[in-house]
ZAVO-304179 format. One record per residue: residue in three letters; x, y, z of N, C-alpha, C, O, CB in turn. Coordinates in pm, whole numbers, plus 32768, in hexadecimal, padded with zeros to 4 digits. Atoms other than C-alpha are relative to their C-alpha. Last residue first. Glycine has a CB too. Layout:
BEGIN
alaXYZXYZXYZXYZXYZ
...
***
This chain:
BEGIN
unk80247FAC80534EB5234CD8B5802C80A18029800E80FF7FDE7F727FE57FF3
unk80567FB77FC44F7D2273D96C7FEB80707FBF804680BF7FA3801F80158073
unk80A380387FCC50052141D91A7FB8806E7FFA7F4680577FD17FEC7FBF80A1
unk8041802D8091515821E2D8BC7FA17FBA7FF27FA17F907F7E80457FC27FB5
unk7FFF7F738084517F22CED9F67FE17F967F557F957FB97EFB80EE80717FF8
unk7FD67FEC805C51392156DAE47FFE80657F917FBE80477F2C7FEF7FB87FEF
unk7FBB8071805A50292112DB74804880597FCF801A80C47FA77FB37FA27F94
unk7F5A7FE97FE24F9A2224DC9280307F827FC280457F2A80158037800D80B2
unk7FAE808280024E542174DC4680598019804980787FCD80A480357FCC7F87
unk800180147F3A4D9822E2DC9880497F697FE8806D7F54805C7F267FF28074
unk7F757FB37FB34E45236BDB347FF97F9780C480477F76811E7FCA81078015
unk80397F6A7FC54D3F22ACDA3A807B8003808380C07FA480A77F2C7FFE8048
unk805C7FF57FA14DC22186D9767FFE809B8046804480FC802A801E7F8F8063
unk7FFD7F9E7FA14E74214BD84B7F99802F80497F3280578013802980577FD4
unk807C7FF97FDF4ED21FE4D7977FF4809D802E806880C5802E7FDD7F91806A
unk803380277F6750151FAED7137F8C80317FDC7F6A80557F6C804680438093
unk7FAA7F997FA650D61FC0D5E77FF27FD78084803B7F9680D07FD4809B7FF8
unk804B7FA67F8250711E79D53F8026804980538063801880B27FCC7FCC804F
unk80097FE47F4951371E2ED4477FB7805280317FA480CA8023807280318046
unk80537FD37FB951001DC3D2B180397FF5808680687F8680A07F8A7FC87FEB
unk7FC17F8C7FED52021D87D18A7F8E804F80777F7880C78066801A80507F5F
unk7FC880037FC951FE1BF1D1F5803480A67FF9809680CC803980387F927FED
unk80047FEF7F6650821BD8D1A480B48045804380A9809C80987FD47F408047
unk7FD780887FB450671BF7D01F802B802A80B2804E809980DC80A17FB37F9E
unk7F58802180164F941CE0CFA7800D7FA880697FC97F7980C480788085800E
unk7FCE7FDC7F544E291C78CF8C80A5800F7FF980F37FBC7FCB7FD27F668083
unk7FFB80A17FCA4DB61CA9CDED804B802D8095807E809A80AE80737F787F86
unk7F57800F80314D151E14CDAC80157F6480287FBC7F1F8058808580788067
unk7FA07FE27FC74B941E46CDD1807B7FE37FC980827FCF7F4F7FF57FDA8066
unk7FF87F9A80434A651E06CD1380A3802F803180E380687FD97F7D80628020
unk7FE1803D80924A2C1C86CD78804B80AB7FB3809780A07F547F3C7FB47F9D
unk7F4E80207FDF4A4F1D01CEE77FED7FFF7F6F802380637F4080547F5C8065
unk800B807D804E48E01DADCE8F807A7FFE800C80BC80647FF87FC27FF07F73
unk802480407F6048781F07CF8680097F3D7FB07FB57EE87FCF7F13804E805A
unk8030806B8009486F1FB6CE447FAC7F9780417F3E7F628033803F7FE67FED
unk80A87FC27FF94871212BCEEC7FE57F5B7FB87F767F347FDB7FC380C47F7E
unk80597FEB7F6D49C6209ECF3C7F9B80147FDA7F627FAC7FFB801A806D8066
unk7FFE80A17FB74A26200ECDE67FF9802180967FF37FBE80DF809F7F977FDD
unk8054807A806F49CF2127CD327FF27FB4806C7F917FA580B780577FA77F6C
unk80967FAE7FCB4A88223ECE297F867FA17FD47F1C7F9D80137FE580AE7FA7
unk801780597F574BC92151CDD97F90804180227F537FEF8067808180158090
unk803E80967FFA4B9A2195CC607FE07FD7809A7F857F9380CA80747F8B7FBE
unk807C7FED7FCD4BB02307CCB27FB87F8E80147F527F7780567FBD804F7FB7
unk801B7FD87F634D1C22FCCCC47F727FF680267F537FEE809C802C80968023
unk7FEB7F857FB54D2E2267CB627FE9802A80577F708013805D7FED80457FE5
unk807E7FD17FFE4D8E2118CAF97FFB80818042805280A480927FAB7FA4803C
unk805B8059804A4EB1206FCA3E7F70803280457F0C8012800580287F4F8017
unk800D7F8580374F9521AACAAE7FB77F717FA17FCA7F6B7F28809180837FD5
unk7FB7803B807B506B20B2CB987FDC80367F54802B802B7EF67FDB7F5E800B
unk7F637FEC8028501C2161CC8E80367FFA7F9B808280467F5F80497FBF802A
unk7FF87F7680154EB9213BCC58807880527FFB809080B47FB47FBD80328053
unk80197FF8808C4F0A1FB2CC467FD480AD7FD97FE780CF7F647F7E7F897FDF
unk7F97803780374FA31FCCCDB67FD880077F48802A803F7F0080137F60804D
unk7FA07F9380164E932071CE46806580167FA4807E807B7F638038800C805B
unk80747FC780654D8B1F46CE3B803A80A57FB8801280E67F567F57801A8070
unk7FF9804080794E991E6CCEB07F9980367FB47F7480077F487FF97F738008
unk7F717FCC80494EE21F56CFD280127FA27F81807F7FA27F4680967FEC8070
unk7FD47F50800E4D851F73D0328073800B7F9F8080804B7F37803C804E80A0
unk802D800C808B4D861DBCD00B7FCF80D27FDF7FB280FF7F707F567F687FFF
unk7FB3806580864E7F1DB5D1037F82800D7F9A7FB6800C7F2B80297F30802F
unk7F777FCC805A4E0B1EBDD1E480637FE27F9180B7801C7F4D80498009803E
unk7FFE7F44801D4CB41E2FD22D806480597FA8805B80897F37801D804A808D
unk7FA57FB380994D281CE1D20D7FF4805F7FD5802980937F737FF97FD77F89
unk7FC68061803E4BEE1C5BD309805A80297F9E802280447F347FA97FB37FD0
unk8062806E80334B6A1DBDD38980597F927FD880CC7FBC7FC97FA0802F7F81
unk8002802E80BA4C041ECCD41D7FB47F9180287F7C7F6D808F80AA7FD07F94
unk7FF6809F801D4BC31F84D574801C7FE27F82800D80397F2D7F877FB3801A
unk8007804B7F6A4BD620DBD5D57FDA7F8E7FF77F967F72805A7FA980348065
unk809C7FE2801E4CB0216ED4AE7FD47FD2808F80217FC380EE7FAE7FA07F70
unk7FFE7FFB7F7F4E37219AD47F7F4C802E7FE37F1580837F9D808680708054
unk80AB7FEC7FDF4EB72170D3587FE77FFA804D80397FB380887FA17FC77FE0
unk80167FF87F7B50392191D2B27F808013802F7F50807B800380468058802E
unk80A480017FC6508C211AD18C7FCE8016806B7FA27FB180A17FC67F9E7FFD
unk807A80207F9C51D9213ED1417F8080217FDA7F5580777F8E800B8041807C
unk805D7FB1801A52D22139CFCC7FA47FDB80AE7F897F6380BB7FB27FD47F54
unk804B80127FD2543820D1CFCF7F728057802B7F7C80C98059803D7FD98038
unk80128073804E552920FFCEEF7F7C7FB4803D7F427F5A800180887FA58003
unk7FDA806580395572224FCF6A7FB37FBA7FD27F4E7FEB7FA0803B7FC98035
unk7FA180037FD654722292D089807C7FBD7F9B80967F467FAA7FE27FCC8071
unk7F78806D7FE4532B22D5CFF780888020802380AF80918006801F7FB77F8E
unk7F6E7F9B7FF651F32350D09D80427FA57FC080387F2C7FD880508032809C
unk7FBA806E8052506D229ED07E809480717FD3809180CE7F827F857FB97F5C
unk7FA97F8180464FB2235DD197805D7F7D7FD180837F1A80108056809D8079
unk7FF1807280B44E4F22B7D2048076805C8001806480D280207F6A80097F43
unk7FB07F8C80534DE12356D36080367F697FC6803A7EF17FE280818092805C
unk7FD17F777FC04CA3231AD43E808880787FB5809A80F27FB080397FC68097
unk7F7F80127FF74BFE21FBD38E8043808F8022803280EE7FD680317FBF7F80
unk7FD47F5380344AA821EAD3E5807D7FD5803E809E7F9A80A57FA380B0804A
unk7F9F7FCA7FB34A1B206FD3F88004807C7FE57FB280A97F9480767FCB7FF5
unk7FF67F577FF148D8200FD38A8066801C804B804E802980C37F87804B8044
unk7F717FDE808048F61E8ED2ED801980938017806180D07FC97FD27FEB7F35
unk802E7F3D801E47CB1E41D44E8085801C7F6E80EE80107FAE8040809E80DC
unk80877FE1801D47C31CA8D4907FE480827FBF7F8380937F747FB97FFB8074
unk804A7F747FA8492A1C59D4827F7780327FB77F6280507F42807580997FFF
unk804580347F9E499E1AFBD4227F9C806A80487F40805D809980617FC7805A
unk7FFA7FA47F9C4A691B51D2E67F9D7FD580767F587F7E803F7FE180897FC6
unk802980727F8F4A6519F6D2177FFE806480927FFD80378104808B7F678009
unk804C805C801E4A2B1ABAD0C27FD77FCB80887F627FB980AC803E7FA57FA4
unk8021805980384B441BBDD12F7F897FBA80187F5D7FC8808A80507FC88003
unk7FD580787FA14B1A1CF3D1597FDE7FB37FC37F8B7FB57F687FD57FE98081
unk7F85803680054B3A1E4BD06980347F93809E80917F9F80ED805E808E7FE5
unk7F8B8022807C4A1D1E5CCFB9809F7FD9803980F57F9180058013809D7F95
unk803B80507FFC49461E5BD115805E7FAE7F6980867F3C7F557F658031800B
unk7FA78013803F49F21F83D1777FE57F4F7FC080487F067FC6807C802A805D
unk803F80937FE148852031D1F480B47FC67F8C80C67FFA7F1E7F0C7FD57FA1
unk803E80728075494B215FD2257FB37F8C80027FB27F4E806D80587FC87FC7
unk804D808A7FEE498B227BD3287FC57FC87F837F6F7FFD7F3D7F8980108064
unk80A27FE67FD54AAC237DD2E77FCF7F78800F80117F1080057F9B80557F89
unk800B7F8B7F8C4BCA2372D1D67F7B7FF780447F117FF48004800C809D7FC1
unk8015806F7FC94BA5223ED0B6801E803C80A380217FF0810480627F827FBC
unk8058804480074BC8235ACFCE7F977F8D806C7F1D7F7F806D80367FDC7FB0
unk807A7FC87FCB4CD023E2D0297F807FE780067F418000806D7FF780517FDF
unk800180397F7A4D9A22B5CFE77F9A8049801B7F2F8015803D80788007805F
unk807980477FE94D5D231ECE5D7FF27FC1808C7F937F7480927FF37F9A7F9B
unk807E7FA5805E4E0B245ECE587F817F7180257F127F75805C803880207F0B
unk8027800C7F974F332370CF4E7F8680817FB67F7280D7800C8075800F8089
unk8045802D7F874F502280CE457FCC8043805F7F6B800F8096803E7FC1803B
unk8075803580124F752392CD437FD67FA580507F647FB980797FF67FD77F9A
unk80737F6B7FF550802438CDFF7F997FDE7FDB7F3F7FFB802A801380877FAA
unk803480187F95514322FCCE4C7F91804B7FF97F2680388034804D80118067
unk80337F7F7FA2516722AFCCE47F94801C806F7F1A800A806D7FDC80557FB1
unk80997FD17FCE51EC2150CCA3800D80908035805780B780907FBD7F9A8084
unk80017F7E7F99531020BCCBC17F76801980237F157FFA7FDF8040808F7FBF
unk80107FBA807B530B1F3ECB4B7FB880A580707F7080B580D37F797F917F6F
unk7F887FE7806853BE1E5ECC6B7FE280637F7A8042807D7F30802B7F697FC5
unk80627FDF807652AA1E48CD688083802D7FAB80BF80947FCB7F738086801E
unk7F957FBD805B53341DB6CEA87FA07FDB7F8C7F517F7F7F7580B37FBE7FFD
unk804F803880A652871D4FCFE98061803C7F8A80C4807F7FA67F3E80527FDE
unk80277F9B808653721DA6D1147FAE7FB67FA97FC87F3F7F98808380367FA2
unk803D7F867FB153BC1CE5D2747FEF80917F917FF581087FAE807980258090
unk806F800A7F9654321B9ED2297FA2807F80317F46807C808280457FCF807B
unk8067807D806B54ED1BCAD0E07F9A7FFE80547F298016802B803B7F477FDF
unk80C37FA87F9E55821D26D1987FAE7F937FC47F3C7FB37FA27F9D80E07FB3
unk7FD47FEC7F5A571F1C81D1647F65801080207F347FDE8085807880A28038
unk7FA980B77FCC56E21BBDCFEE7FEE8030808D7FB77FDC80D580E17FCA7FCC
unk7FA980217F9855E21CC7CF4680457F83803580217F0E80247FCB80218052
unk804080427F7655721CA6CDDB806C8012807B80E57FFF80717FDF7F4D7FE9
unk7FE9809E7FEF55E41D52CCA380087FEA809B8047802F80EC80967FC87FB2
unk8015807E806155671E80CC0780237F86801680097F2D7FC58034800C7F94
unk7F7D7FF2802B55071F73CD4080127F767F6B7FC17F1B7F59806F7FE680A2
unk80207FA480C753D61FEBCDE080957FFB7FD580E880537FEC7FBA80EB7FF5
unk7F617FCC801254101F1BCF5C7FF680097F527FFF7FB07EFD80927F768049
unk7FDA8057809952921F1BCFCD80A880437FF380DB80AA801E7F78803D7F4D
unk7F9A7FDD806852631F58D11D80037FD37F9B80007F587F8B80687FF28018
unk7FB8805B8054511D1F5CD1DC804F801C7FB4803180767F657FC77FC37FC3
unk7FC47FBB80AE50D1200AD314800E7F827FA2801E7F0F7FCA80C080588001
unk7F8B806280464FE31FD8D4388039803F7FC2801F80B57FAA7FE67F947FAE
unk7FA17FB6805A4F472099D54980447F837FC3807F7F267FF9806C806E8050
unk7F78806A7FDA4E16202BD62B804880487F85800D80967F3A7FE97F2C7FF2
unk7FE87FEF80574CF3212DD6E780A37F837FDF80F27F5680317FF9809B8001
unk807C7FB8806E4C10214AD7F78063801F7F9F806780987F8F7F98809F8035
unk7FD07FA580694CBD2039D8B17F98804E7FC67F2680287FAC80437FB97F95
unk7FDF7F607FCD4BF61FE2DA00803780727F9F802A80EC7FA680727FF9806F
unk80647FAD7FF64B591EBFD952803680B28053800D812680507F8D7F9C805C
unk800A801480654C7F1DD7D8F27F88809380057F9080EC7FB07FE57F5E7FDC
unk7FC27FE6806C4D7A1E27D9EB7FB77FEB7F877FFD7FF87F22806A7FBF8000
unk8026809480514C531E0BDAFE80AC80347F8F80C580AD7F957F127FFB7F87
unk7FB47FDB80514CC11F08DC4A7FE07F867FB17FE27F187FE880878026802B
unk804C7FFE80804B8F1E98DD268051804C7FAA801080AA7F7E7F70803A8008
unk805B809680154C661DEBDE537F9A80207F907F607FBD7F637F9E7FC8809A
unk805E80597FBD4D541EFFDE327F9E7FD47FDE7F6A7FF07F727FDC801E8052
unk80637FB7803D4EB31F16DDA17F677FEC806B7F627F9880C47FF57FC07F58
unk805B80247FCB4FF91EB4DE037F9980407FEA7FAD80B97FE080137FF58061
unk80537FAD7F8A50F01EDBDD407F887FD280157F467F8C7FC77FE780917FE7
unk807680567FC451F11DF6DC3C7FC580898066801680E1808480417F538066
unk802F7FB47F8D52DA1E5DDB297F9A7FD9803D7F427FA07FFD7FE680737FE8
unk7FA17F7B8003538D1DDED9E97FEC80588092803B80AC80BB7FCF806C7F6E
unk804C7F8E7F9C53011C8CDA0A80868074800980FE807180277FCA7FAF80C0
unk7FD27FE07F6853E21BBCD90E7F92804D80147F55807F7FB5809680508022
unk806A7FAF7F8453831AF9D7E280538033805680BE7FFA806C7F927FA28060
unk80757F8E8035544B1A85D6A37FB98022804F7F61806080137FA57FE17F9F
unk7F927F798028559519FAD7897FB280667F977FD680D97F8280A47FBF7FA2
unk7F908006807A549D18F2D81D801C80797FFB7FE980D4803D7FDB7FCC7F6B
unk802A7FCC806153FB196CD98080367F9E7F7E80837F4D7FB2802980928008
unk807280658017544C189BDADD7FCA80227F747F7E7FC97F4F7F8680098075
unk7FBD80708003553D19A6DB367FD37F657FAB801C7F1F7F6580097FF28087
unk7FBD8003808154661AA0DAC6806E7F9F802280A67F7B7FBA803480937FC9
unk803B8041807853651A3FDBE180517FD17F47803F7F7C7EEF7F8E806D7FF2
unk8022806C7FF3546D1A29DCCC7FBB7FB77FAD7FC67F447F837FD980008051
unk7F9E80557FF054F81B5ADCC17FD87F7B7FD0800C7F577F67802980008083
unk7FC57FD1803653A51C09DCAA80827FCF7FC780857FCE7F4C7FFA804A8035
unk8058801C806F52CD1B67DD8180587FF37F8980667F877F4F7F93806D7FEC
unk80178080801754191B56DE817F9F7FE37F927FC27F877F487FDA7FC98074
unk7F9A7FE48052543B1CDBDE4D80187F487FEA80477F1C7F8180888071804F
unk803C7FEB807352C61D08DEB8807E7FC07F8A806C7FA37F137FD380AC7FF7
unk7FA87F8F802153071C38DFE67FF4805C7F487FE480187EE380A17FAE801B
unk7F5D8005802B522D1AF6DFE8802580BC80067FCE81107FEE801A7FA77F32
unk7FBA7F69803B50C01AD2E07080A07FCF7FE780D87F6A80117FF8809D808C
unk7FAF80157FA24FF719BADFF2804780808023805380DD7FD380517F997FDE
unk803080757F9A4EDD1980DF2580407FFC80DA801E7FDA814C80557F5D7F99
unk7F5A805A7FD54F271ACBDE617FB47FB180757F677FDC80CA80B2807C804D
unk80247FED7F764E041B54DD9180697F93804280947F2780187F547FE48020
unk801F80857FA24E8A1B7BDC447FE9800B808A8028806280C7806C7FA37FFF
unk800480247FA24EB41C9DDB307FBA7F8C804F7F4F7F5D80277FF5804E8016
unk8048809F7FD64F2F1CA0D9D08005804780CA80618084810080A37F297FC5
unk800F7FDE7F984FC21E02D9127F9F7F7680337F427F547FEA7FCF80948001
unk80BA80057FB3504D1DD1D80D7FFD7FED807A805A7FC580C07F927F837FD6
unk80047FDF7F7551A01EA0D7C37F667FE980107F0B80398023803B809D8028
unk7F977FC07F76525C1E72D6A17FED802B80718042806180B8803D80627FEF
unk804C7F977FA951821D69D5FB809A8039804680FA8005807F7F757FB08083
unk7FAD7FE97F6551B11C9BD4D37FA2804980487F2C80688034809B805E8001
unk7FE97F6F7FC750F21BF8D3DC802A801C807280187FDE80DB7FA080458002
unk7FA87F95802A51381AB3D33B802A80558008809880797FDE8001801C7FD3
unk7F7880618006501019DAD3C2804A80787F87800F80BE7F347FDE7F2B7FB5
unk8011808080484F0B1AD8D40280837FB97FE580EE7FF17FF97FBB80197F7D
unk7FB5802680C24F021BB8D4FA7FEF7F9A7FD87FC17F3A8015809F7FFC7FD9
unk7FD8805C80704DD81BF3D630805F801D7FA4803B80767F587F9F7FE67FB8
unk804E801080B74D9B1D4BD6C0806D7F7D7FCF80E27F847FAA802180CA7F6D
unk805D7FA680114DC51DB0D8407FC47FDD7F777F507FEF7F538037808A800E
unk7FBE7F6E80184E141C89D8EC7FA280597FA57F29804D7F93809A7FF27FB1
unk80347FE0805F4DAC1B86D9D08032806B7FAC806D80C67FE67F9D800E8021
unk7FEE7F517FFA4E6F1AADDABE7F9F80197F5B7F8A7FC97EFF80E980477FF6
unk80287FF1807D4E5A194EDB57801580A07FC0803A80FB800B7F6F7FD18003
unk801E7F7D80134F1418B1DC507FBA80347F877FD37FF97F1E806C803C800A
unk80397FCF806F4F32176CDCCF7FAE805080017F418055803A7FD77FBB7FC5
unk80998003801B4FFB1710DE117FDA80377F80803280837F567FB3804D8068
unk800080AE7FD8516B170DDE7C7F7D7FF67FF87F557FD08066803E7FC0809F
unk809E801F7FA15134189BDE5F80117F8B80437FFE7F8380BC7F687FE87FA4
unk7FDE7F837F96528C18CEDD9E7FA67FFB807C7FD0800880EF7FE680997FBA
unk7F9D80667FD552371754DCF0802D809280518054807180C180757F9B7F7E
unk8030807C7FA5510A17F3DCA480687FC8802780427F6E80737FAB7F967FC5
unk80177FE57F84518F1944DBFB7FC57FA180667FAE7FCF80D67FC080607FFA
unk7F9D7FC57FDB5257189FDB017FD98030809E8012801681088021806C7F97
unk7F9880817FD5513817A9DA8B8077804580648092800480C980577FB07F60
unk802D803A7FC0506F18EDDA5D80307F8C805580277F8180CF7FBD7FF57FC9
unk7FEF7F817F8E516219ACD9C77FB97F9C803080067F3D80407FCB80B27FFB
unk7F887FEE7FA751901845D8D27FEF8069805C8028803A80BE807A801B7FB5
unk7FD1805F7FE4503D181AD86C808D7FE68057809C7FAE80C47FFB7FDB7F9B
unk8063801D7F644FB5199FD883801C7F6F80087FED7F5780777F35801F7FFC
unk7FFB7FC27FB650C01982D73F7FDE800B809C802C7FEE80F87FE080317FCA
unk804A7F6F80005057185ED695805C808280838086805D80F17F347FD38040
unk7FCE7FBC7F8A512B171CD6277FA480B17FEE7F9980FF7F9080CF80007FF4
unk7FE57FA3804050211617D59D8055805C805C803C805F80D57F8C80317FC8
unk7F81802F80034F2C154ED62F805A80677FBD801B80C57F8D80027F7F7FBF
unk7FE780847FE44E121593D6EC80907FA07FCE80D07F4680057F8A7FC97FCA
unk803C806380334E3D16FFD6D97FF17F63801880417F41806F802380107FA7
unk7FCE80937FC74E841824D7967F817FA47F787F127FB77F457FD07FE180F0
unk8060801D7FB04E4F1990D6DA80037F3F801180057EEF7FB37F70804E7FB8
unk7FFE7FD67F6E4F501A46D6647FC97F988041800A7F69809F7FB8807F8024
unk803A7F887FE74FAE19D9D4E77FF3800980C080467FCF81067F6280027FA1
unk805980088046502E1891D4757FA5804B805D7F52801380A47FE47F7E7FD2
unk8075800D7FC4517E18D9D4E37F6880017FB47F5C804B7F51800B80618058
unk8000808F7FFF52C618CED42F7FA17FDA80707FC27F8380C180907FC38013
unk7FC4805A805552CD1A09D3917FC77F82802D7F6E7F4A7FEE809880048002
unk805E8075803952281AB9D4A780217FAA7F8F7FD67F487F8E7F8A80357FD7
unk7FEF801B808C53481B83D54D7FA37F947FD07FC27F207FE9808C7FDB7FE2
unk7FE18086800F52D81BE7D6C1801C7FE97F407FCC80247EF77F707FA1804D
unk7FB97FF780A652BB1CFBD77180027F91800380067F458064809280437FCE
unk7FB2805C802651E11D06D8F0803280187F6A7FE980667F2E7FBB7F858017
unk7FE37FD7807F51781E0BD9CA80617F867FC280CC7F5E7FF0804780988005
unk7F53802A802D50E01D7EDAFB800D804A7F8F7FA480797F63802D7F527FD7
unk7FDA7FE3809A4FCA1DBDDBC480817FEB7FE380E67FDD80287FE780897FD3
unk7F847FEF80474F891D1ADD0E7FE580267F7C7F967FE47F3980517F8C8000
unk7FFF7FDA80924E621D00DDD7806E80247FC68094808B7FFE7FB3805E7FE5
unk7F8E7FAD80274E4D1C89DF5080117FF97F69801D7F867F3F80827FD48048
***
C-alpha cells in the first residue's frame, strides 16, 4: 500500500531534507512521525532533495505503509507527532509504481529577494535581501538565456553528485512585486544549487555591474569559477513537483 503525501515545512532550522546521522533533518522527523503512527519504521522518499534553509510548500514524499491505518488517522496523527515547522498538508493513495522522485516530469521553485535599503526583521527567514536597487527587466533579458536544454555545469556546485549537468529549464520569469523581486523556475530536474547560484549570477546584472549577455558566457562556459556567488539559502522554496494527470494527485501537483 503506497502513500503520497504533500508536505510544507520551514527550513531555517533544519539541515536540509535528507536524514542524517546526526543533526535535525526533515525526512528525520516525518519519518519519526510516521513510525510511531505505524508502531514500526517507516521510510519515505521524495520528489527533490533541499538544502539546509530551504523551504517547501508542497513536497511531495511517498511511503509504502507497513500497516493499515485510516487515511484521516495517517494524517491526524502524523501531524500530531510533527514540530510546528512541518505539517503534511494532504495524504492519497497511490499505486504500487507511483515514485515521487521519478514520476515527476518537472519541479518549481522561487526565490525572493526583499530590494529595499535596510534589512528585514518579520520575512528574515524566508527572503534574501539586496539593499542597493535592481532591474527586474534586465535580469529577466538575461534569464532568457538559460531557457531550453543546457549542459548547466556553470551553475552547480563543486560537490554536485550528478553524473549528466543537462537539464532543460522550462520557464525562467524574474517579476517584481513592490519591494520585492521573484524568481520563478520550473525545469525537469536541477542540479546541486542550481537556482541559488542562477540567482546569484542574475543578481549582479541587475545590479548593472554586468550585462544580460554575460549570463550566455558563463553557460556556454560550463566553469562554476565563471558564474555569480550562491545566494543565500533562506530566500528559496520549493513549489512542488508536477506529475502527469493519470496520478489523480492533487490540481497543484499536476501538470
Amino acid at each position: 500500500m503506497r502513500i503520497a503525501l504533500g508536505v510544507e515545512y520551514d527550513g531555517t532550522d533544519f539541515l536540509g531534507w535528507q536524514r542524517l546521522d546526526r543533526g535535525r533533518t526533515v525526512q528525520g522527523v516525518l519519518e519519526q512521525a510516521l513510525s510511531f503512527v505505524a508502531a514500526t519504521p517507516v521510510e519515505v522518499v521524495c520528489a527533490g532533495r533541499t538544502d539546509s534553509g530551504v523551504h517547501a510548500r508542497c513536497q511531495v514524499v511517498h511511503f509504502d505503509a507497513p500497516v493499515e491505518r485510516a487515511d484521516r488517522s495517517w494524517l491526524l496523527g502524523t501531524n500530531s507527532r510533527l514540530p510546528d515547522d512541518v505539517c503534511v498538508r494532504w495524504l492519497q493513495r497511490v499505486p504500487a509504481d507511483f515514485h515521487a522522485r521519478f514520476s515527476a516530469r518537472a519541479r518549481s521553485y522561487r526565490y525572493t529577494l526583499l530590494n529595499r535599503a535596510v534589512r528585514p526583521a518579520l520575512e528574515a527567514r524566508f527572503v534574501a535581501w539586496e539593499r542597493l536597487p535592481l532591474d527586474a527587466a534586465r535580469m529577466q533579458q538575461a534569464a532568457r538565456h538559460l531557457l531550453g536544454e543546457h549542459d548547466f555545469n556553470a551553475f552547480r556546485t563543486v560537490a554536485c553528485q550528478a553524473p549528466n549537468p543537462v537539464r532543460t529549464i522550462q520557464a525562467l520569469n524574474v517579476t517584481r512585486d513592490g519591494e520585492r523581486i521573484h524568481f520563478d523556475i520550473r525545469a525537469n530536474a536541477f542540479l546541486h544549487h542550481m537556482v541559488r547560484n542562477i540567482v546569484g549570477s542574475l543578481v549582479p546584472v541587475g545590479l548593472g555591474e554586468r550585462e544580460p549577455d554575460w549570463v550566455r558566457d558563463v553557460l556556454a562556459g560550463r566553469d562554476r569559477t565563471l558564474a555569480g556567488p550562491t545566494a543565500p539559502s533562506q530566500g528559496l522554496t520549493f513549489l512542488h513537483p508536477s506529475y502527469p494527470p493519470e496520478w489523480q494527485l492533487p490540481a497543484e501537483v499536476t501538470l
